[in-house]
N, C-alpha and C positions, 0 to 999 in steps of 0.2 A: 553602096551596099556590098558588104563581104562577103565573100562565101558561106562564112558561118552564119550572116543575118538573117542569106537569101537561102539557105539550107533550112532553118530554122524556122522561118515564115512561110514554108509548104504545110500541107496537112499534114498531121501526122501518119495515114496511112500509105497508100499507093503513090503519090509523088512523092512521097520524100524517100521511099524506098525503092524506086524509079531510079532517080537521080543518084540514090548512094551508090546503089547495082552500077551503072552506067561508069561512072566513074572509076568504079575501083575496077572493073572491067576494061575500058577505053586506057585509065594509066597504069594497068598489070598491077597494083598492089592487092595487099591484104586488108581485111573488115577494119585488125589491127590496126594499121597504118594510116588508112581511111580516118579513123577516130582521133588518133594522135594529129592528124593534118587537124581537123574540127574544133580539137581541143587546145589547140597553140601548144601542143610539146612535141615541137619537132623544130630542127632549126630553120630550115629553110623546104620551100614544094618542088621539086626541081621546074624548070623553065618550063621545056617539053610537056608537062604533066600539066601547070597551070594555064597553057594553052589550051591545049584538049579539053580543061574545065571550060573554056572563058567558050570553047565553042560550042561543049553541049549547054550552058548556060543562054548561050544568046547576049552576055555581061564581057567586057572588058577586061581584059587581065589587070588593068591598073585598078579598075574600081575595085572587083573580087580580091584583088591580093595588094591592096593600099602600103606603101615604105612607109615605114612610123620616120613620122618626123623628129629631125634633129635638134636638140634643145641647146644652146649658145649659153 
């Protein structure tokens, strides 16, 4: 489950704006920036940052933030 599946699959009210708070709080960003992570336009989440999700999460930094596989 990704971030975005497991951001996604909260209610729409109070946990998922819990969770958006928290985060963009715990990794000093912007609503901005927050969204742009959400939305796949950004290149990369920095390390530090995907940590601190995978722990307010309770999830994995590999499952939340999966490498796209390399195609041969």
């Amino acid at each position: 489950m990704t971030l975005k599946d497991y951001y996604n699959g909260l209610d729409e009210s109070s946990p998922r704006t819990k969770l958006r708070d928290e985060i963009i709080k715990e990794c000093g960003i912007s609503y901005d920036t927050f969204y742009k992570w959400m939305n796949g336009n950004t290149r990369e989440i920095p390390k530090t940052s995907r940590e601190r999700i995978a722990q307010i999460t309770g999830i994995s930094v590999e499952e939340l933030f999966p490498t796209p596989s390399l195609t041969i």
